[in-house]
Structures are given as C-alpha cells and as structure tokens.
KOLGU-4560 file (N, C-alpha, C; in nm, 3 decimals, padded with zeros to 5 digits):
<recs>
<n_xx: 12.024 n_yy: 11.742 n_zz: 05.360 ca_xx: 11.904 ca_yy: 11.668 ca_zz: 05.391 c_xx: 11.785 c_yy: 11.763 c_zz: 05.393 mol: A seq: 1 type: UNK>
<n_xx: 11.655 n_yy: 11.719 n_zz: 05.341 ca_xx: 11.499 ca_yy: 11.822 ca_zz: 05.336 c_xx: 11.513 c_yy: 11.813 c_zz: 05.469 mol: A seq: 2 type: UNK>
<n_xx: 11.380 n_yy: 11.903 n_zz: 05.505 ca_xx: 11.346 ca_yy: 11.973 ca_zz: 05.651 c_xx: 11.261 c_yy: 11.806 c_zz: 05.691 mol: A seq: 3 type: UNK>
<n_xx: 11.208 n_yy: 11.746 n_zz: 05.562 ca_xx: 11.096 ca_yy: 11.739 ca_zz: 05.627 c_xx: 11.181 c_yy: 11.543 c_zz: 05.709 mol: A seq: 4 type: UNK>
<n_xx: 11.327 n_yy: 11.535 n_zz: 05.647 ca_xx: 11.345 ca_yy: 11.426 ca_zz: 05.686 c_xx: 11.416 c_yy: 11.427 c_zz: 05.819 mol: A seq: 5 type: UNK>
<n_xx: 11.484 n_yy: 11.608 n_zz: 05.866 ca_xx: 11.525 ca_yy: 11.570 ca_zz: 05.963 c_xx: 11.376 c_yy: 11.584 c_zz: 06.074 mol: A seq: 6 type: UNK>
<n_xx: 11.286 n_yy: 11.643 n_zz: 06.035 ca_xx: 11.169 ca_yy: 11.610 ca_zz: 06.142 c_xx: 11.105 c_yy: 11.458 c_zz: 06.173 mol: A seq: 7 type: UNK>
<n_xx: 11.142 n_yy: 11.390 n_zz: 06.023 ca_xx: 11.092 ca_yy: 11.288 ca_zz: 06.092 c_xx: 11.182 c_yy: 11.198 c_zz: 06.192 mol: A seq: 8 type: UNK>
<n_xx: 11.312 n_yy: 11.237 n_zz: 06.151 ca_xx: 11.455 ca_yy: 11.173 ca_zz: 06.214 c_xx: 11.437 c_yy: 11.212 c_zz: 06.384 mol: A seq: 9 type: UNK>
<n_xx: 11.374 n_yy: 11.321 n_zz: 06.402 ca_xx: 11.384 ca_yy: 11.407 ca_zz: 06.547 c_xx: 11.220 c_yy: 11.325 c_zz: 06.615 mol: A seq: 10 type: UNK>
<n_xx: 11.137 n_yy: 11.288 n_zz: 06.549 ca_xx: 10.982 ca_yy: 11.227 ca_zz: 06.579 c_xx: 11.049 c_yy: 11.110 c_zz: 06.596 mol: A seq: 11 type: UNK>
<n_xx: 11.109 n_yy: 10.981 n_zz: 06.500 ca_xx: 11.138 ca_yy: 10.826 ca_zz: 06.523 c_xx: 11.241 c_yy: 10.867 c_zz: 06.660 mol: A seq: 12 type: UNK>
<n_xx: 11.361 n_yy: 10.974 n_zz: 06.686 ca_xx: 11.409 ca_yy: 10.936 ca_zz: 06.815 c_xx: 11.350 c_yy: 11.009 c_zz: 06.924 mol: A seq: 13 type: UNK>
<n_xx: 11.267 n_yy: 11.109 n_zz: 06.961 ca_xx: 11.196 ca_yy: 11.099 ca_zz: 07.059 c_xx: 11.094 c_yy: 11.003 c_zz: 07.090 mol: A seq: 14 type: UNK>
<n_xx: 11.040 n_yy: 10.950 n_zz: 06.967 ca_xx: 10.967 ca_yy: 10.796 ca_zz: 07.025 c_xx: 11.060 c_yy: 10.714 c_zz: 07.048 mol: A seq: 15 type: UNK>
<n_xx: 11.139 n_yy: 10.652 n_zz: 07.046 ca_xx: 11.228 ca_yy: 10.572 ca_zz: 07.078 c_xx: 11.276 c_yy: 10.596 c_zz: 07.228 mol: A seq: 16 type: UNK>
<n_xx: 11.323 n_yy: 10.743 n_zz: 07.252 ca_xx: 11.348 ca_yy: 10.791 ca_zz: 07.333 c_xx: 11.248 c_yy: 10.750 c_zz: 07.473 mol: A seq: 17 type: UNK>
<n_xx: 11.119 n_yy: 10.807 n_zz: 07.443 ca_xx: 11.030 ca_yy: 10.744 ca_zz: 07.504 c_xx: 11.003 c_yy: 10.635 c_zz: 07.557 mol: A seq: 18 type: UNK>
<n_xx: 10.991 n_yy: 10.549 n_zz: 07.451 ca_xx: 10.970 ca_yy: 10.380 ca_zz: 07.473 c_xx: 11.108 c_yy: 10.355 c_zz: 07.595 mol: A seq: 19 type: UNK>
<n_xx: 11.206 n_yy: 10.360 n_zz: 07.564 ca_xx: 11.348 ca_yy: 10.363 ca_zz: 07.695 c_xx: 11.283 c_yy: 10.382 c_zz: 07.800 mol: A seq: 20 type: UNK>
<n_xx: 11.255 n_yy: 10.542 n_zz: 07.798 ca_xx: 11.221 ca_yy: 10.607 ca_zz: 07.970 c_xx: 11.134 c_yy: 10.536 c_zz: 08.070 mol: A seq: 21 type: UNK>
<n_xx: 10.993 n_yy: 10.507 n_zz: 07.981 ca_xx: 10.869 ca_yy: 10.448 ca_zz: 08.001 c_xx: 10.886 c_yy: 10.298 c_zz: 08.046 mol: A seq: 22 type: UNK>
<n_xx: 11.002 n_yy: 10.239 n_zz: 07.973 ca_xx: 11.022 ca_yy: 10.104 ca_zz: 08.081 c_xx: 11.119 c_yy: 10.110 c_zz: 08.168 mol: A seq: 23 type: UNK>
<n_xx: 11.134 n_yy: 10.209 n_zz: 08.230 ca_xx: 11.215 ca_yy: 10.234 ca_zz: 08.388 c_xx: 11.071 c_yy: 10.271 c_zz: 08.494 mol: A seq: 24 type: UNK>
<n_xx: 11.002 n_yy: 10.128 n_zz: 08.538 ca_xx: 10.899 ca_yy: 10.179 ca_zz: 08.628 c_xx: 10.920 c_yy: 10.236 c_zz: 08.772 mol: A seq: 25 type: UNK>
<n_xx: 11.049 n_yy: 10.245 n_zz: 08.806 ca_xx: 11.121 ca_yy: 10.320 ca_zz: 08.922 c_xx: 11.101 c_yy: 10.447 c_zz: 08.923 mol: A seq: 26 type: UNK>
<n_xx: 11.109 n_yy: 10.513 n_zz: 08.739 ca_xx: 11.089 ca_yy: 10.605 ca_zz: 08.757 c_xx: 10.942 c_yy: 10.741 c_zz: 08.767 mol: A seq: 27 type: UNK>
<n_xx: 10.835 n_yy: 10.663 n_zz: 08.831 ca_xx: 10.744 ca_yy: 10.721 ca_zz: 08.893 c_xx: 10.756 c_yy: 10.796 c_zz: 09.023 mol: A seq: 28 type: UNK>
<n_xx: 10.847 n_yy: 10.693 n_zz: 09.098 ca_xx: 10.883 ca_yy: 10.705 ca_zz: 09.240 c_xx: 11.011 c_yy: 10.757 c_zz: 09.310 mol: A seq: 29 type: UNK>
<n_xx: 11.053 n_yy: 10.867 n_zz: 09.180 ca_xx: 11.187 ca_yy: 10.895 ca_zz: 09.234 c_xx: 11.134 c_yy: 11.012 c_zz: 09.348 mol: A seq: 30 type: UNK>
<n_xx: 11.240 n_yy: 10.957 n_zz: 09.437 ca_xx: 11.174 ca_yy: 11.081 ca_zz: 09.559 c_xx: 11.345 c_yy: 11.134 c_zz: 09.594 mol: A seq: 31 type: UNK>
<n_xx: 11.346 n_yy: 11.232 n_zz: 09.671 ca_xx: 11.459 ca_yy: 11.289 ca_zz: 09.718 c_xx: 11.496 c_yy: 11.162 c_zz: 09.841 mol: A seq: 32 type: UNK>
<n_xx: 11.616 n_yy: 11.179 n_zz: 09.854 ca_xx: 11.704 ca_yy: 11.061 ca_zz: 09.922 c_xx: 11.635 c_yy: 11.081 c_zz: 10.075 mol: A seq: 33 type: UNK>
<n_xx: 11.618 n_yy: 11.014 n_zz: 10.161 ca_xx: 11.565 ca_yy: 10.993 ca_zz: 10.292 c_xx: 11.389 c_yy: 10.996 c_zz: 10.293 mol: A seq: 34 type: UNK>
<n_xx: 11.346 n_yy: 11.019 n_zz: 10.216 ca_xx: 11.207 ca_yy: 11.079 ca_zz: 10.183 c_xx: 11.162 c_yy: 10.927 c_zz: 10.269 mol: A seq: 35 type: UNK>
<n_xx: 11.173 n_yy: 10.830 n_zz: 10.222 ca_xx: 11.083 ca_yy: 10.689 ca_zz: 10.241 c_xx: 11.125 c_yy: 10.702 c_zz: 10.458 mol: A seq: 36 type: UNK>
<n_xx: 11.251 n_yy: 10.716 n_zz: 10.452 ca_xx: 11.267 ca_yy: 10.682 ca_zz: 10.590 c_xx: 11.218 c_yy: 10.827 c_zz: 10.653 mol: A seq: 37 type: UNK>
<n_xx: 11.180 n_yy: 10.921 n_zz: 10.620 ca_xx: 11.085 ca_yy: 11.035 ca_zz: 10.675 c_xx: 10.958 c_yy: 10.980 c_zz: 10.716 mol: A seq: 38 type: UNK>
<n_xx: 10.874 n_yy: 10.899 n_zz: 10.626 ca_xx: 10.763 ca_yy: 10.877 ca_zz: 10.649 c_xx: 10.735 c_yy: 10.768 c_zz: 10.705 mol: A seq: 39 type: UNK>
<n_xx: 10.851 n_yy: 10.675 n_zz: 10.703 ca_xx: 10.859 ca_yy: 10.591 ca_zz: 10.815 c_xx: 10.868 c_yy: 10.627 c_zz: 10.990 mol: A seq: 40 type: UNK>
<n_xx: 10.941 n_yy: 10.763 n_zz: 10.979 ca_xx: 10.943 ca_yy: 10.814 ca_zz: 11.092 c_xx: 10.787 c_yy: 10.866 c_zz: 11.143 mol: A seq: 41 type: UNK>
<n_xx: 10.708 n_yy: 10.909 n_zz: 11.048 ca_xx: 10.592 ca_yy: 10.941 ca_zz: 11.053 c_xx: 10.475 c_yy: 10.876 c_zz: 11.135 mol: A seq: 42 type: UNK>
<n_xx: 10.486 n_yy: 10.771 n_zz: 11.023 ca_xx: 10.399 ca_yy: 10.612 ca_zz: 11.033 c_xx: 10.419 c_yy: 10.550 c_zz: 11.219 mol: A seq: 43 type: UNK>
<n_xx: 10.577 n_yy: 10.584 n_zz: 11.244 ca_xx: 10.611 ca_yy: 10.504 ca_zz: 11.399 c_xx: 10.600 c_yy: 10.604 c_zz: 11.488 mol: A seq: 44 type: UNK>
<n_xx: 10.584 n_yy: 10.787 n_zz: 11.456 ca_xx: 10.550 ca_yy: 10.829 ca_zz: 11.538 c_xx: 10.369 c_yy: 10.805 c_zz: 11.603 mol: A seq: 45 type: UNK>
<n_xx: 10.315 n_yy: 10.844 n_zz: 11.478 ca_xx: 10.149 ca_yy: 10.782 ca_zz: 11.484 c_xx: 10.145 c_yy: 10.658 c_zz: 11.584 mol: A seq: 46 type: UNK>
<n_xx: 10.216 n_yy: 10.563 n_zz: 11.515 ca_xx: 10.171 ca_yy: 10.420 ca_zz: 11.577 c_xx: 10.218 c_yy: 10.448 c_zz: 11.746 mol: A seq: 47 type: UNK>
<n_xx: 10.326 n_yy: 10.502 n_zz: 11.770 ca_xx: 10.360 ca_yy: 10.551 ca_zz: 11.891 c_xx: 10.246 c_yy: 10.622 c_zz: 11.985 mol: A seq: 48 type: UNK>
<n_xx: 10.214 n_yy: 10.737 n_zz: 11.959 ca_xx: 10.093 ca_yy: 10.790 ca_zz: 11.999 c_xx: 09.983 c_yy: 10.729 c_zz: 12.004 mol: A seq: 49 type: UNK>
<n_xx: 09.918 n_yy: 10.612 n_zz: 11.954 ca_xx: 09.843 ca_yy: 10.540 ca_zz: 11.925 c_xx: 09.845 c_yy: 10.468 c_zz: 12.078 mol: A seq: 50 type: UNK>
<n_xx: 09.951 n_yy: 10.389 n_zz: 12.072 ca_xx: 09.978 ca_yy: 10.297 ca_zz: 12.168 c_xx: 10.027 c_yy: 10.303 c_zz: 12.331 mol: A seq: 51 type: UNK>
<n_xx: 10.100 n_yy: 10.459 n_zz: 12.309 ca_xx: 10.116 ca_yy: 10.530 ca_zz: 12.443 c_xx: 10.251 c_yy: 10.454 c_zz: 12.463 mol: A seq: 52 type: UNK>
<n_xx: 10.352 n_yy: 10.410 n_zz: 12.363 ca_xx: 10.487 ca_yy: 10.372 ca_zz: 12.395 c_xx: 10.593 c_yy: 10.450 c_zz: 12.308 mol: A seq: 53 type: UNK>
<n_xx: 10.697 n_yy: 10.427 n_zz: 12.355 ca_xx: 10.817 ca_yy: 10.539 ca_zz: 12.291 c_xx: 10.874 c_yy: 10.476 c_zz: 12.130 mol: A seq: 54 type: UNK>
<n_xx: 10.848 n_yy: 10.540 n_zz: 12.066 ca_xx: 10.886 ca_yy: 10.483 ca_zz: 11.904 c_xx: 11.018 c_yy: 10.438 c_zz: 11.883 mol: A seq: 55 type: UNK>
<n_xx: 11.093 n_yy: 10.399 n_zz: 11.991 ca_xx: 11.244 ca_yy: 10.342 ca_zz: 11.960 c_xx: 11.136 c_yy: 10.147 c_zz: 12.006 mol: A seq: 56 type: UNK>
<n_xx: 11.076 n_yy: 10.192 n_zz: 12.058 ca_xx: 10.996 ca_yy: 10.019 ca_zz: 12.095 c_xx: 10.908 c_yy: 09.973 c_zz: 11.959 mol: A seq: 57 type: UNK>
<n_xx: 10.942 n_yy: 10.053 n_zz: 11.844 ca_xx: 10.826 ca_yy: 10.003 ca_zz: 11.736 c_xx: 10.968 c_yy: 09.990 c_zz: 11.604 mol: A seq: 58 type: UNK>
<n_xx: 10.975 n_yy: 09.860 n_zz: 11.543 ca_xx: 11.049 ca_yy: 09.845 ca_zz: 11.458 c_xx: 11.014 c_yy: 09.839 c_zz: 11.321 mol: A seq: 59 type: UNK>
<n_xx: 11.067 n_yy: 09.876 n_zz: 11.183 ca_xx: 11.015 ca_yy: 09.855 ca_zz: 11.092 c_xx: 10.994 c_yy: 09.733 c_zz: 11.044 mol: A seq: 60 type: UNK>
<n_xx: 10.919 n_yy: 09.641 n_zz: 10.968 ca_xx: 10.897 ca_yy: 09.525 ca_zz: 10.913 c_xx: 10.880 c_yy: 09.546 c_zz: 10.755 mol: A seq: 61 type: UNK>
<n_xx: 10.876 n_yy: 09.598 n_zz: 10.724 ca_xx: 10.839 ca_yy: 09.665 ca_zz: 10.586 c_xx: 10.836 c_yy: 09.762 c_zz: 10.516 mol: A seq: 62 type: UNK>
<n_xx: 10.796 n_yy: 09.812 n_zz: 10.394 ca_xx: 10.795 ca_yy: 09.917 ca_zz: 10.342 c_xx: 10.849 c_yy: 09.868 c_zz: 10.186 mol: A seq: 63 type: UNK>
<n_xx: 10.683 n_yy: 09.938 n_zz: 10.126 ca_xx: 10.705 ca_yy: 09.882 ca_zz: 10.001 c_xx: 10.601 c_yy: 09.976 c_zz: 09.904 mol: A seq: 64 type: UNK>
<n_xx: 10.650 n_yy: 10.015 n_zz: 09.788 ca_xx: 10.588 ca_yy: 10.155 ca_zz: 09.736 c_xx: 10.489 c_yy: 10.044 c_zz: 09.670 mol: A seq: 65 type: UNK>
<n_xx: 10.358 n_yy: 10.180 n_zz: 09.640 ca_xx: 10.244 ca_yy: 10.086 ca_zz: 09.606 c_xx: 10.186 c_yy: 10.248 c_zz: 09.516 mol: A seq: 66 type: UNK>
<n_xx: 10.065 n_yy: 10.154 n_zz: 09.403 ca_xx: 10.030 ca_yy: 10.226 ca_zz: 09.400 c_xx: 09.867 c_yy: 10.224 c_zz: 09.420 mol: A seq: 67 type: UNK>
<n_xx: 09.783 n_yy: 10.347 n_zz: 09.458 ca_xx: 09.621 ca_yy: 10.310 ca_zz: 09.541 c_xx: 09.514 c_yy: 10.302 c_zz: 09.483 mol: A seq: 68 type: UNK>
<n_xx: 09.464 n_yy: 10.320 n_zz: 09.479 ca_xx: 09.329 ca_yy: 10.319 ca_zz: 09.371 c_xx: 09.227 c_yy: 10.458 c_zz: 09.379 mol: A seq: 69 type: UNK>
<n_xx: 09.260 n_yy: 10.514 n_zz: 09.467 ca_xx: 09.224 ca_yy: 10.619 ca_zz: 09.503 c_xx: 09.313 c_yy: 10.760 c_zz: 09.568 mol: A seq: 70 type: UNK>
<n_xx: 09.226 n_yy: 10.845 n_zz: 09.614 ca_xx: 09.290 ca_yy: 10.922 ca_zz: 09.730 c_xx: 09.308 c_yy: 10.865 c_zz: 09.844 mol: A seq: 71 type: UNK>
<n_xx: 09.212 n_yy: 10.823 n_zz: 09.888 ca_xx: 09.156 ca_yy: 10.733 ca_zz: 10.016 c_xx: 09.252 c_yy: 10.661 c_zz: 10.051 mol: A seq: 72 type: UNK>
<n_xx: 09.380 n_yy: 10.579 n_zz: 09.960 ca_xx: 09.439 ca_yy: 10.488 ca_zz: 09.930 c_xx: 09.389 c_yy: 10.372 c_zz: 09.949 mol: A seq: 73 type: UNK>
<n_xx: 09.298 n_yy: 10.337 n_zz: 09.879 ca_xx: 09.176 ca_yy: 10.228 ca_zz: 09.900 c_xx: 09.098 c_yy: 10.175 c_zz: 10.005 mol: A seq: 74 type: UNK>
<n_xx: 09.117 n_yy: 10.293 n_zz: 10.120 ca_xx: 09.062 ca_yy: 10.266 ca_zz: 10.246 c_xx: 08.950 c_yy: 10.355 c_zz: 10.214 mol: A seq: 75 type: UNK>
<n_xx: 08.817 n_yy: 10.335 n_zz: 10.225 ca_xx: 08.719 ca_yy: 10.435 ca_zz: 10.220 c_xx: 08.598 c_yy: 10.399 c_zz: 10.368 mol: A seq: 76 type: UNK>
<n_xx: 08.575 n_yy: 10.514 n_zz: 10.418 ca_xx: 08.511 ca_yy: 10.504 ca_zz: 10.555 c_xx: 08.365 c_yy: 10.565 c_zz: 10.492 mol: A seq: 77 type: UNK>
<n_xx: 08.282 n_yy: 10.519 n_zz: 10.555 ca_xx: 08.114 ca_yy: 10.584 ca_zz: 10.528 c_xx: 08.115 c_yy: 10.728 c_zz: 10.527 mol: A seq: 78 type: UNK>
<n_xx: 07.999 n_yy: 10.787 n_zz: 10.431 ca_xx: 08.033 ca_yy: 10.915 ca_zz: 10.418 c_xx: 08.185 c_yy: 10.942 c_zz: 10.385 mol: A seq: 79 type: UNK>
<n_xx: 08.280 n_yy: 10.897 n_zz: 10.374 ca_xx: 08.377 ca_yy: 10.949 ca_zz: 10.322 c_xx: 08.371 c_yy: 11.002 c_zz: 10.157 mol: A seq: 80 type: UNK>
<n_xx: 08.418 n_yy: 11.120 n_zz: 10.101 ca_xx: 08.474 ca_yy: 11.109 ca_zz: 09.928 c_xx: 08.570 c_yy: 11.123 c_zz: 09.907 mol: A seq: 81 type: UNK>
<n_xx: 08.656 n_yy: 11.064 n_zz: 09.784 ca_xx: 08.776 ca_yy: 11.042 ca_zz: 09.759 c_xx: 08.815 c_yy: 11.067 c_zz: 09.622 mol: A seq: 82 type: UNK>
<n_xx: 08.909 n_yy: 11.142 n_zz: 09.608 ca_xx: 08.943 ca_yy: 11.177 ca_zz: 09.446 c_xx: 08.954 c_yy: 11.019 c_zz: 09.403 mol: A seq: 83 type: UNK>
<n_xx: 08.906 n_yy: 11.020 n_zz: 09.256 ca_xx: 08.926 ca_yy: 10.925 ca_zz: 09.199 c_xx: 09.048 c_yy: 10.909 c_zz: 09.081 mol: A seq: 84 type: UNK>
<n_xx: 09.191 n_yy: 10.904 n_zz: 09.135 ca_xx: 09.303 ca_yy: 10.944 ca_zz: 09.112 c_xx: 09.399 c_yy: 10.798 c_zz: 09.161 mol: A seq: 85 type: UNK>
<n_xx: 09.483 n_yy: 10.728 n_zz: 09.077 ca_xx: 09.549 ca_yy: 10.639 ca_zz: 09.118 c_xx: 09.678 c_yy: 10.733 c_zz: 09.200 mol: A seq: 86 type: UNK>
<n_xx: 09.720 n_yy: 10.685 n_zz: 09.345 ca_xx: 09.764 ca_yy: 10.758 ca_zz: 09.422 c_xx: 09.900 c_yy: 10.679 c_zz: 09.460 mol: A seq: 87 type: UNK>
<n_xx: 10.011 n_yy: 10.711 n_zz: 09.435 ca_xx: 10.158 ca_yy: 10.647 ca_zz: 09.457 c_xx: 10.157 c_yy: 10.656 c_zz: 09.573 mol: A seq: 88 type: UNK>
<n_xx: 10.239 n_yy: 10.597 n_zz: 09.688 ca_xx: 10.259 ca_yy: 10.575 ca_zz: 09.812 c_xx: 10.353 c_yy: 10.474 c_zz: 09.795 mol: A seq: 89 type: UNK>
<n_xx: 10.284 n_yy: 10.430 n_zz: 10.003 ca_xx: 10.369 ca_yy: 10.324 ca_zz: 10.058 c_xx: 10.285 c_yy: 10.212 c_zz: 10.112 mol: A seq: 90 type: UNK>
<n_xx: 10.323 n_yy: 10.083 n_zz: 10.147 ca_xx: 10.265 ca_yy: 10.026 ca_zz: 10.211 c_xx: 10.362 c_yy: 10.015 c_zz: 10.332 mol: A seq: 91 type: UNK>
<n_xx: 10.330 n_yy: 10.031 n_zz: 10.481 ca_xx: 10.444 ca_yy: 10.007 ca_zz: 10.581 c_xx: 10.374 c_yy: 09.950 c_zz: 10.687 mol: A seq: 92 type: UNK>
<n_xx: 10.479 n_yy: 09.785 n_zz: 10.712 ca_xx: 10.437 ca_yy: 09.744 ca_zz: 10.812 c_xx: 10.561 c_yy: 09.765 c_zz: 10.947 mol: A seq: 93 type: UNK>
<n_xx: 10.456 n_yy: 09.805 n_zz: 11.059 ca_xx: 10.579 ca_yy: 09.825 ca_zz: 11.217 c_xx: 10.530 c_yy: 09.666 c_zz: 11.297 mol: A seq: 94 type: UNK>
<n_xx: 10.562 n_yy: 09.683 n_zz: 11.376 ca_xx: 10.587 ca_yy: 09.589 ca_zz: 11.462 c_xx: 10.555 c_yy: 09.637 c_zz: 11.589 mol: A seq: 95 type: UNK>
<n_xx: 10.509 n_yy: 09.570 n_zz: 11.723 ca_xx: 10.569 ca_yy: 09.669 ca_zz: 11.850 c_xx: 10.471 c_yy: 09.573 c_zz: 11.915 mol: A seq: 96 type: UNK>
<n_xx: 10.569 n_yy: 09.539 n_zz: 12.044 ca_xx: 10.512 ca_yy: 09.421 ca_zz: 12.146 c_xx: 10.439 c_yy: 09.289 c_zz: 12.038 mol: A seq: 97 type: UNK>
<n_xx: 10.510 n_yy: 09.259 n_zz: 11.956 ca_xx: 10.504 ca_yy: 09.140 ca_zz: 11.898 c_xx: 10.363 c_yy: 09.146 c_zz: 11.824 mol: A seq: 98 type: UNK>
<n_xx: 10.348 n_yy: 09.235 n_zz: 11.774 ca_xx: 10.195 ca_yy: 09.266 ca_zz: 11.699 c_xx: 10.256 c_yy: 09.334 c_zz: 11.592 mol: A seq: 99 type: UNK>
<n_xx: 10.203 n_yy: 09.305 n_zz: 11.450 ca_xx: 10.187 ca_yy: 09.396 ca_zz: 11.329 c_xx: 10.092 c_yy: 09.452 c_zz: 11.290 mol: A seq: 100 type: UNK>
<n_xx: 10.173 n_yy: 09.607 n_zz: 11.247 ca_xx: 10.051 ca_yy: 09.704 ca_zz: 11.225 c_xx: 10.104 c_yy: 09.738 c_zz: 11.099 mol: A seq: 101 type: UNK>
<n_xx: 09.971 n_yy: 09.750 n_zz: 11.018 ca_xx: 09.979 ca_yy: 09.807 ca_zz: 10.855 c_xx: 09.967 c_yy: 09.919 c_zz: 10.845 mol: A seq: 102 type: UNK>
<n_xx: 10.019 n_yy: 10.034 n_zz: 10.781 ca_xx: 09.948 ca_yy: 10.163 ca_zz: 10.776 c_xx: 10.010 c_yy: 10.196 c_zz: 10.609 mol: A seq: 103 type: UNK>
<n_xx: 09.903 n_yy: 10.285 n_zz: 10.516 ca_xx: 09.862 ca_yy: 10.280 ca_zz: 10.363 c_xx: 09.961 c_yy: 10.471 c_zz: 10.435 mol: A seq: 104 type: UNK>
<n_xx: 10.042 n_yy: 10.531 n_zz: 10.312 ca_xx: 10.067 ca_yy: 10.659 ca_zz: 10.297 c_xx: 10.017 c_yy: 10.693 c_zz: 10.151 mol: A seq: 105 type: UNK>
<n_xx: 10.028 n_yy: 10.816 n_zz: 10.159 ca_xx: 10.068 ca_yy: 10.872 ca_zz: 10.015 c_xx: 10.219 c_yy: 10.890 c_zz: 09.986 mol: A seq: 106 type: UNK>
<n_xx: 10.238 n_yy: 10.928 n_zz: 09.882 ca_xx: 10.404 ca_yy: 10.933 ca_zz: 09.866 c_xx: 10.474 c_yy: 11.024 c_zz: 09.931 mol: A seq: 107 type: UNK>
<n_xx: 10.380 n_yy: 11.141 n_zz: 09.992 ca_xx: 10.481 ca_yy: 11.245 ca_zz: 10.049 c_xx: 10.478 c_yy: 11.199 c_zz: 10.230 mol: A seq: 108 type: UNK>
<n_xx: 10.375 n_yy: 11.093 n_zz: 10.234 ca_xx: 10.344 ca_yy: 11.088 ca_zz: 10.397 c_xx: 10.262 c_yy: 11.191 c_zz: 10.430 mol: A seq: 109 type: UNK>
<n_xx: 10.178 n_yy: 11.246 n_zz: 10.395 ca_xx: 10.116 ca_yy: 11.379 ca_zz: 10.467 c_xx: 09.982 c_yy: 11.298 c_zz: 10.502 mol: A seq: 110 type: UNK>
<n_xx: 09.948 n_yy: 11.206 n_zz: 10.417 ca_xx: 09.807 ca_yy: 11.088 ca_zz: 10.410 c_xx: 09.859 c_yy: 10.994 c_zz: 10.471 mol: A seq: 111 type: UNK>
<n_xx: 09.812 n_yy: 10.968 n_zz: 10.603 ca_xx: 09.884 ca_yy: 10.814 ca_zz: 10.699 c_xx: 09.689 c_yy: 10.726 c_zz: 10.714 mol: A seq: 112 type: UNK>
<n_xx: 09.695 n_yy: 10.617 n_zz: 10.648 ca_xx: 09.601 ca_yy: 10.544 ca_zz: 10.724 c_xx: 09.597 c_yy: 10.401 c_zz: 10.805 mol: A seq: 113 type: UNK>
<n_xx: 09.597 n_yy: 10.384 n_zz: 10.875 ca_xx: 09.605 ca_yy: 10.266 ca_zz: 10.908 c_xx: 09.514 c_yy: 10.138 c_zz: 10.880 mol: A seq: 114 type: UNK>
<n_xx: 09.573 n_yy: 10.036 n_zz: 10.870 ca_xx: 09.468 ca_yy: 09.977 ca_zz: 10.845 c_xx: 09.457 c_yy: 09.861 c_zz: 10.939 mol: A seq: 115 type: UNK>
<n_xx: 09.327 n_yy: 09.828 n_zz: 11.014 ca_xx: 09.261 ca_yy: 09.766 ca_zz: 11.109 c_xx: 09.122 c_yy: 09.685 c_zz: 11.065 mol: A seq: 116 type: UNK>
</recs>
C-alpha cells in the first residue's frame, strides 16, 4: 500500500475515533471515585457553620453536575469579576430543619457559593 493511503486510512480512523469519544458526554466529568461526596462534605460543612448546627443534622437532597457560565458559576455580586470560562461543577441541594439550601461548586469544590 502508498504512504499516502495508509495516512489517509490513520486520518478517516482517528476521526471516527473521535466522533465515538465526543458522544460520551460523561466524559467531561470524570473525576476520581469519592470526589462528588468530598464536596458534598464540603457544601454541609459550610452550611453547618452557617447555621451553628452539627452536619450529621443537614441531609443531602441533591447533587447534580452542571455546567456555569462563568467562574462566578453564574452567581455574580457587584464589583465582582469573573473569568469568562464555561465552568464544570455541581449543583447541591441540603436540607436541615426542613428548609432547602442550594449551593453552585466548581468541580473540584474549592469554589462553594450559595445561593440565596
């Protein structure tokens, strides 16, 4: 076979190849195993401190990967600036004394906002 047919043979299956990968939209969000329930731990310690009660009294209701529109994770406060970067996360809702609370992460949890 010419050179030039196995290059194109190696170009049609890495596009192909591609097209496969690219419709696995899971795979944006692969995180290391416990990662989501880390930042859940996060999210209920905050809300804990918040509220001045012990985080075994705050239950999860949710948790659902999102992605933000920003850094900010589409929460933007006055005077605030925000990379203008679509930002993977979480959305997580707790619970505690019969009230729901929303709070926006980034994917690693290091960005907790709540939203009120």
């Amino acid at each position: 076979m010419k050179p030039i047919v196995w290059i194109l043979v190696i170009i049609i299956t890495a596009g192909v190849l591609w097209a496969i990968w690219d419709a696995f939209p899971d795979k944006k969000f692969s995180l290391p195993e416990g990662t989501n329930t880390l930042i859940v731990g996060y999210t209920k310690r905050d809300l804990a401190r918040e509220l001045g009660v012990s985080s075994d009294n705050i239950q999860l209701v949710q948790s659902v990967q999102r992605e933000w529109p920003d850094g900010c994770l589409g929460v933007k406060k006055e005077g605030q600036a925000c990379t203008q970067v679509i930002t993977p996360g979480y959305q997580i809702v707790l619970e505690a004394d019969g009230k729901e609370y929303i709070f926006r992460t980034n994917i690693n949890g290091s960005v907790i906002v709540p939203i009120r």
